[in-house]
N, C-alpha and C positions, 0 to 999 in steps of 0.2 A: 437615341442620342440624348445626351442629358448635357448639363449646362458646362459644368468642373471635371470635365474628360480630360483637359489637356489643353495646352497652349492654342493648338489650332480651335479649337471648337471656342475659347473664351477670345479670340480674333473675331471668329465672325459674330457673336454675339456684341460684341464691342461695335463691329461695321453696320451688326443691324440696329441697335440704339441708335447709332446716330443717325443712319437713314430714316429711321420711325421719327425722331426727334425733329429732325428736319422738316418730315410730312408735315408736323402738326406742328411747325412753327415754334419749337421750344429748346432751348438754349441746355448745353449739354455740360455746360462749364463748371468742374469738379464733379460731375458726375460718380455715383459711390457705390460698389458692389455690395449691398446689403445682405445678402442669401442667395444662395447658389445650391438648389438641390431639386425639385420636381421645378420649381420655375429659376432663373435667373430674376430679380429683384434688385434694381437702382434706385438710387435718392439722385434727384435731380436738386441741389441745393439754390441753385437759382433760380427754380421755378416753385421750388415749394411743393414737386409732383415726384410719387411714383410712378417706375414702367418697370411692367412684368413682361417679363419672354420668357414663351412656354414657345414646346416643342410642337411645331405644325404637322408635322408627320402621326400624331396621336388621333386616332379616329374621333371624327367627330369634335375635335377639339376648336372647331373654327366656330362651330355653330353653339357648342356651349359658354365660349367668350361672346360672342354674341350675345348671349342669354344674358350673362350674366350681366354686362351693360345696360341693356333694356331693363330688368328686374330694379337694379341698384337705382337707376333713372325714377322707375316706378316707385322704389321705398321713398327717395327724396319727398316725392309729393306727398308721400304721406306723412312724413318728418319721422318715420320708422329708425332707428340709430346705425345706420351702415356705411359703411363707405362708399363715399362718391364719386365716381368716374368724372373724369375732364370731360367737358363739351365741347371735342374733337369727335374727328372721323377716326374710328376705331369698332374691330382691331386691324392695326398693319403690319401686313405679312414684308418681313424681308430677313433674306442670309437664311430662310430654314426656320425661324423663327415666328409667333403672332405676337405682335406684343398690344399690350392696353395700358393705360395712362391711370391713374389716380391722385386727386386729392392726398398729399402728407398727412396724416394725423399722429400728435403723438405727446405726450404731456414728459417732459420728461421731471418733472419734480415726485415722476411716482412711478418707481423704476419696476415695485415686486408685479408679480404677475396675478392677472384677475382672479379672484375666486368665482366658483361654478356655479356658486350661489344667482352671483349678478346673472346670468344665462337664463337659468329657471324662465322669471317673469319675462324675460326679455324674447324667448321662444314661445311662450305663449302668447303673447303679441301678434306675434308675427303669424301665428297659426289661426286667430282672429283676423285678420285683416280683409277688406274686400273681395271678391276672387279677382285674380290676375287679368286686365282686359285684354290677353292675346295668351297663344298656344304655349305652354311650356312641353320641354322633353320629358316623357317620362321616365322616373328615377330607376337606372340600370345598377341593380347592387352588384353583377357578379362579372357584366363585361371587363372595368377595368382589373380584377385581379388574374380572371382568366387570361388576356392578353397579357400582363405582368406577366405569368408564370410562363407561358408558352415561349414569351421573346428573350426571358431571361437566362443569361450566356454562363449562368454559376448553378443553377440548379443540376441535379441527376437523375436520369430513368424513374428513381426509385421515391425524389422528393415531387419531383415532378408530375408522377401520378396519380400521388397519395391529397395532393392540393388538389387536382381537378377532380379525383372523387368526391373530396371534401366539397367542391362548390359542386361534383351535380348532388348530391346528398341533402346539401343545403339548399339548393334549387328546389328540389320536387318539393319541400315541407313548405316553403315562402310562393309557391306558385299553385301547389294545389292542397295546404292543409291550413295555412294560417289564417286564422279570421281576425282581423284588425276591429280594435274596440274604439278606437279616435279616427274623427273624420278623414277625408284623403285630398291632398290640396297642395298648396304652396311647402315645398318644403326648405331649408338651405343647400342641405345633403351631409353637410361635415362641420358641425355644429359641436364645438367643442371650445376650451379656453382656452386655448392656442390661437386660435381664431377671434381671439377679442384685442381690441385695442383700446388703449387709454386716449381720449384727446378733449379739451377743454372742460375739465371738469364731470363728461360721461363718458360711459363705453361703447363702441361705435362694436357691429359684427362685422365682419372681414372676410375674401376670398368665399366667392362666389359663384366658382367654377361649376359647380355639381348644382347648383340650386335647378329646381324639379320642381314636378309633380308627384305626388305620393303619401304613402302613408304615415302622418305625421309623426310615429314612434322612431321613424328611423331618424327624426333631429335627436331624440333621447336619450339612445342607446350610445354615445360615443361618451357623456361624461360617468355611464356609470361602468362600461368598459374601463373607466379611464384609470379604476382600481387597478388598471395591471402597470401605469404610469406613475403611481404614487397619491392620486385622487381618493381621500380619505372615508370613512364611512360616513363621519360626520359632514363633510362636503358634499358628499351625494345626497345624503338627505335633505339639507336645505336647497339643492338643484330642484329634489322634486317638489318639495314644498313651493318653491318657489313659483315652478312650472302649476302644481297644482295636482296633479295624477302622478300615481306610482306607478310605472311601467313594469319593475320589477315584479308586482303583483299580476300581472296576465299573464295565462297558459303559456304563451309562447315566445315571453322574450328570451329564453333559453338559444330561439334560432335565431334572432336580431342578433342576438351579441355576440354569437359566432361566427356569423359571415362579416358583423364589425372588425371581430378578431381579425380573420381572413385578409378584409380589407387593409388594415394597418400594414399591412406586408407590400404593399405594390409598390413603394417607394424606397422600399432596401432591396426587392428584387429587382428595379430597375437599373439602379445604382452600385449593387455589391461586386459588380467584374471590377470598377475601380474605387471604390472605395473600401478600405480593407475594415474601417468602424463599422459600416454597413453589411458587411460579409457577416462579419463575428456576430450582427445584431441578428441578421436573419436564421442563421445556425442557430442561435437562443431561443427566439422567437421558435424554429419549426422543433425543436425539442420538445421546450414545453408543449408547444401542441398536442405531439403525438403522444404526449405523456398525459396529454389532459390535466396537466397541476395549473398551481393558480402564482408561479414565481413572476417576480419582477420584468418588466422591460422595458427599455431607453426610450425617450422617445426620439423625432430627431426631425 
């Protein structure tokens, strides 16, 4: 079930806002469809709050909103630059839906989008920080695209088997040949400039869905993946400078960055039966793969 299926499924997303809204005592007046694609996303302009509605039928999806709230609670105290959850009861389940609350943030006198520069320092921060004083999950690289590929209603026999060789392939090397050279610990999971936000003069990091335990290269590998988005050479370099280590120089980011690749695909395969940009995107996308070239693709 995704958000932008259709009349019926944007009703009940509409009935569970305002149910969630309700719980938490917050006012729904002009309420504004911001995005609509792996989560539903509103501006609540009377409250100066966002509410996400993600899909509760995604395994485990209760418990890593969970996470995420806790985490974000936790950066607070440390004045780490993330976004911060409303101090409600969250997340609440209604209509099929989990939704969670946030803090607005947003400058608008500075519209371009962050450079990956800012990221750099900003994840190594984060990879310094205390350890976390309670249990995180740990980081599943291959669950979500495996259940992506399986549920997905556009795939064939033929593409379809060629991705799950692809992740067990990419399995055996990440589970029994990789030797990770940076510590293993806090990570976000999807660490990228899409994920950054402009607000009061800094950059705040954003969605915190996936944030784990694990091997800190896997915050790395998405901005220098991110070449296949239009992320420049010169832009990666000051990412890692900025970070401080070159990932690209280890034995095996070869396999980070192709189950990164992999990953990028979960959300045009969940989407592409009705979305026909999403269809075309993922036809691109699994070409070039099988082609192994290094051509462009959308992001979205």
């Amino acid at each position: 079930m995704m958000i932008a299926t259709g009349d019926a499924v944007l009703t009940r997303a509409v009935a569970a806002l305002d149910q969630a809204c309700r719980a938490a005592g917050l006012s729904t007046a002009g309420a504004t469809l911001m995005r609509s694609f792996a989560n539903a996303v509103y501006l609540l302009p009377a409250e100066d709050v966002v509410v996400r509605l993600a899909d509760a039928g995604t395994p485990g999806k209760l418990d890593r909103l969970k996470t995420s709230v806790r985490v974000t609670r936790w950066l607070a105290e440390h004045d780490f630059p993330a976004i911060r959850p409303l101090e409600v009861r969250q997340p609440v389940a209604a209509e099929g839906f989990l939704i969670t609350f946030w803090h607005h943030e947003s400058d608008p006198a500075h519209t371009e989008p962050p450079e990956p520069a800012s990221l750099g320092p900003m994840l190594r921060r984060l990879h310094t920080l205390p350890p976390v004083p309670f249990e995180l999950p740990v980081y599943d690289p291959f669950g979500p695209i495996q259940r992506a590929v399986n549920a997905s209603r556009v795939l064939g026999p033929s593409d379809r088997g060629w991705l799950l060789d692809r992740c067990s392939a990419l399995a055996e090397d990440y589970y029994e040949r990789v030797e990770f050279a940076l510590p293993y610990g806090l990570i976000h999971g999807d660490a990228h400039r899409g994920n950054l936000v402009r607000a009061s003069g800094r950059l705040l990091l954003c969605d915190w869905d996936s944030v784990s335990a694990g091997p800190r290269e896997i915050d790395l590998i998405p901005t220098l993946q991110g070449a296949r988005f239009g992320v420049s050479e010169e832009q990666r370099a000051a990412f890692t400078a900025g970070y401080g280590y070159d990932v690209t120089s280890w034995e095996w980011y070869g396999v980070l960055r192709d189950m990164r690749e992999l990953r990028t695909l979960t959300a045009v395969l969940r989407t592409a039966h009705w979305d026909s940009r999403a269809r075309t995107e993922l036809t691109h996308r699994l070409e070039s793969l099988k082609a192994g070239d290094n051509r462009r693709w959308t992001p979205f």
